[in-house]
C-alpha positions in Angstrom: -19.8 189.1 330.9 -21.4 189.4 334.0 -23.5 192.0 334.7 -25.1 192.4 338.3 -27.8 194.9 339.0 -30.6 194.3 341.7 -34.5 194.9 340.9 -35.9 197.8 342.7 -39.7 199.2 342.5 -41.4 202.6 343.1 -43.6 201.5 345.7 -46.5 199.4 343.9 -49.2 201.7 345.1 -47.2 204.7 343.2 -49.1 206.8 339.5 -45.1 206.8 338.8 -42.7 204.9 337.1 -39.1 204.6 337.1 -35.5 204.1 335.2 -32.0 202.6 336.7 -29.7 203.0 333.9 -25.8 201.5 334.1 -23.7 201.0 331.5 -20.0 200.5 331.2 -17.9 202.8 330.0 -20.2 205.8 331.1 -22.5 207.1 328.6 -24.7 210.1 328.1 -28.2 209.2 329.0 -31.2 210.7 326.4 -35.0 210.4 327.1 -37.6 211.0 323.8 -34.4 212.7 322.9 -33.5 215.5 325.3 -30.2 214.7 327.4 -31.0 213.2 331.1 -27.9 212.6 332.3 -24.9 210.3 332.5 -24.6 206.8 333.7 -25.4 205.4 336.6 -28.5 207.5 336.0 -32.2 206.9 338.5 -35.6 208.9 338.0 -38.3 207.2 340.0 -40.2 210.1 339.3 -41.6 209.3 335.4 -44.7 209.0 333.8 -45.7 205.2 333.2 -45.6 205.7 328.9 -43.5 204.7 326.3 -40.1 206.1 325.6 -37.1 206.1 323.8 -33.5 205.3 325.8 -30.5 206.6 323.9 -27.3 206.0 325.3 -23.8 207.2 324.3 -20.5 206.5 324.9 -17.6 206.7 322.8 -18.8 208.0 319.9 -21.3 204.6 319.7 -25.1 204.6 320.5 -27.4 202.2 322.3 -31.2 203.3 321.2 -34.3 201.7 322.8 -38.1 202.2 322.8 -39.4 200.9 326.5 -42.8 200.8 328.4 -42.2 202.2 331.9 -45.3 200.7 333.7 -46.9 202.2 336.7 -45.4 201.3 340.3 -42.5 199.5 338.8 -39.0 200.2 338.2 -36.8 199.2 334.8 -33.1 198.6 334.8 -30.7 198.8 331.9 -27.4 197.7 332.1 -25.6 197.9 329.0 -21.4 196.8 328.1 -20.0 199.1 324.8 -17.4 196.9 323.2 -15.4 198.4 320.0 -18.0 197.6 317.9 -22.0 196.3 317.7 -21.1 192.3 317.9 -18.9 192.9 320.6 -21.2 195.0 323.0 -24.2 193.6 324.8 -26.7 194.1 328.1 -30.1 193.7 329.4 -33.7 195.4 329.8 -35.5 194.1 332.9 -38.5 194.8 333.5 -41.9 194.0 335.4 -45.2 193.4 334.6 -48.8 192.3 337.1 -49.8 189.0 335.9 -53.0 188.6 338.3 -51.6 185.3 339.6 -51.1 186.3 343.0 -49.4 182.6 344.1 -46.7 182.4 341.6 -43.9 184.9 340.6 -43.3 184.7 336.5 -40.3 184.8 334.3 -40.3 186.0 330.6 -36.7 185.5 328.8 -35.8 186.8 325.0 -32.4 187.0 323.6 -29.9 188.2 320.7 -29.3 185.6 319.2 -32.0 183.2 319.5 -32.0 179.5 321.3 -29.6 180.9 323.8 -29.2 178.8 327.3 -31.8 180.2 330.1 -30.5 179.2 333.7 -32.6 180.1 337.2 -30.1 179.9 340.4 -28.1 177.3 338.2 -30.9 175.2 337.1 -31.6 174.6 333.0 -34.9 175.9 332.5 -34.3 175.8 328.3 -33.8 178.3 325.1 -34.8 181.3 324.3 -37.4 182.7 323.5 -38.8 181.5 326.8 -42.3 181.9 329.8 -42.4 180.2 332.9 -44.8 180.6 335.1 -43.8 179.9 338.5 -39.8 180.7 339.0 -40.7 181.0 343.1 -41.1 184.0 344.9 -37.7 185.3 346.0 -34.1 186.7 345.1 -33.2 184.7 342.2 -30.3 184.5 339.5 -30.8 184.4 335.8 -28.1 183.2 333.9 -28.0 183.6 329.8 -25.4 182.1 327.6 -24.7 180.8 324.0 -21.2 179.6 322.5 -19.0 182.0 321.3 -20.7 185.0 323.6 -20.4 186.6 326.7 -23.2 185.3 329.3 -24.9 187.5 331.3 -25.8 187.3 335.1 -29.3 188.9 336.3 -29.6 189.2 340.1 -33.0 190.3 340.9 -36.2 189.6 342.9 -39.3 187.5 341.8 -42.6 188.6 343.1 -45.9 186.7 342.9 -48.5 188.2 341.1 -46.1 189.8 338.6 -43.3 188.4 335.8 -40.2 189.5 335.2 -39.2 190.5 331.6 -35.5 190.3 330.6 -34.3 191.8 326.9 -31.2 190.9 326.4 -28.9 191.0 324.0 -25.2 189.3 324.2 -21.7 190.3 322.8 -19.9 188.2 321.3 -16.2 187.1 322.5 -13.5 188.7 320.9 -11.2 185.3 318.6 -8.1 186.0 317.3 -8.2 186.0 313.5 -5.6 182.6 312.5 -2.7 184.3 310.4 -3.0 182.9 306.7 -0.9 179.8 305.3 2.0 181.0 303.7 2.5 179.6 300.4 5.8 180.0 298.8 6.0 180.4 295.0 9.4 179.7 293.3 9.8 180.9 289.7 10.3 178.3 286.9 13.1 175.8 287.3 14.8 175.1 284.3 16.1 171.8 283.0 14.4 170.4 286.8 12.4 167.5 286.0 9.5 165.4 288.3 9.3 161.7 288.6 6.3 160.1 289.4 6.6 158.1 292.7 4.5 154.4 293.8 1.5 155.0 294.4 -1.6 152.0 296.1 -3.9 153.0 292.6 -1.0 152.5 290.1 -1.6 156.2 289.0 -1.6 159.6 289.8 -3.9 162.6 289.0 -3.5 165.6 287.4 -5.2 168.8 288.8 -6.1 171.8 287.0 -5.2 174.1 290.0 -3.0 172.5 292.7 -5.8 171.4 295.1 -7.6 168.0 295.8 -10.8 169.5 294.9 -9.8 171.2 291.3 -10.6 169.2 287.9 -9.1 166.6 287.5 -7.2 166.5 283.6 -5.9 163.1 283.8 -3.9 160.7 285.4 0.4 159.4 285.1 1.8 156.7 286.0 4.7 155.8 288.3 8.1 156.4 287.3 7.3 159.0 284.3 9.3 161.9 284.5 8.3 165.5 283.5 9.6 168.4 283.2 9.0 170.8 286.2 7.3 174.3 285.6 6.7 175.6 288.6 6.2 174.7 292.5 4.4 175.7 295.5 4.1 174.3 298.8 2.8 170.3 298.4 2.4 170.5 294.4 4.2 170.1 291.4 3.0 172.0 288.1 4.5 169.7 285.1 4.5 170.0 281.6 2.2 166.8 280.0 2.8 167.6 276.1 0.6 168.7 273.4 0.9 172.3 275.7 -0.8 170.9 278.2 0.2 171.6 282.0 -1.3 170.7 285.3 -0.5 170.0 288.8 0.4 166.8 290.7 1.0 166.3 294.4 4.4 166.2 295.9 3.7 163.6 298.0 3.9 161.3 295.1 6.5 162.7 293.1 9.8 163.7 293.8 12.3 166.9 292.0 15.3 166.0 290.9 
């Protein structure tokens, strides 16, 4: 997924704070709870304080607390998929750092140890700080296997950081359809010879897999009468009321 939004700020020198809000599809923007707006939504015009994004779209909801900080401009861009795993964005944000000769980048992620990239270079996993990404427009790329990555384009400035939240979705697998077994009913007068085999026996299973307990072994060219088949086993009859599973690749139906 590649989300591309550019960093913008209020003017530094500004009491105000602002919001840049795009999502995709378009949602219903709430602030502390009362409805702003819809999506793409922009107020330069808010008090720097804490408060609480709601976003809705398609009868899902994105809810966030955020610090809007004096001077400085945050950006949400957030991607509804059809359900939570599947939908995903980023927070960006800005913060002074009083270094006035480097520019700062501050990366978390959902989930955790994902890739961190700056204009293509590996910079390591989240959670990660760096202190000196170079003043500039710059490119922060996030990814982890099995999940959208996301693309920040934005603009480092010395004496601040840059704070990205993000959270990715993951990619949409097709479920593999399930074996098909087929179950015959019981056979009758349909016996099963033991075949050659390199151990001079064969096991008996208690359910017709190579992991079930074993109940004990027969020998090559003992015959028994068949009770039942599936796909690659054999369930014979051993005597004494006794039945278990052997493989078919080592006996043969006749």
């Amino acid at each position: 997924m590649m989300m591309v939004m550019f960093f913008g700020g209020c003017g530094f020198g500004s009491p105000m704070a602002g919001v840049e809000i795009m999502s995709y599809p378009t949602a219903k923007v709430y602030l502390d709870g009362k409805e702003a707006g819809m999506t793409p939504y922009k107020n330069t015009a808010l008090i720097p304080k804490e408060v609480e994004v709601k976003l809705v779209a398609n009868e899902m909801e994105w809810i966030k607390k955020i610090k809007l900080k004096n001077g400085t401009t945050t950006v949400i861009d957030y991607g509804f998929g059809k359900t939570e795993k599947d939908s995903g964005g980023y927070v960006l944000s800005m913060e002074k750092t009083g270094d006035k000769k480097r520019a700062g980048l501050m990366v978390e992620v959902i989930p955790d140890k994902s890739a961190v990239k700056v204009e293509g270079e590996a910079k390591g996993n989240s959670p990660i700080k760096l202190d000196d990404i170079v003043e500039g427009d710059r490119q922060i790329s996030i990814s982890f296997p099995a999940y959208k990555s996301i693309n920040v384009y934005t603009k480092a400035i010395n004496g601040y950081q840059l704070i990205i939240e993000a959270k990715l979705a993951e990619e949409a697998t097709e479920r593999e359809p399930d074996p098909i077994v087929t179950v015959t009913p019981m056979i009758k007068e349909k016996t099963v010879t033991i075949k050659e085999t390199e151990t001079g026996w064969l096991r008996v299973r208690k359910e017709a897999n190579n992991s079930s307990e074993e109940l004990g072994k027969v020998k090559p060219k003992e015959k028994f009468n068949l009770i039942e088949e599936i796909t690659g086993w054999y369930k014979i009859e051993l005597g004494d009321k006794r039945q278990g599973w052997v493989s078919s690749k080592y006996a043969e139906k006749s």
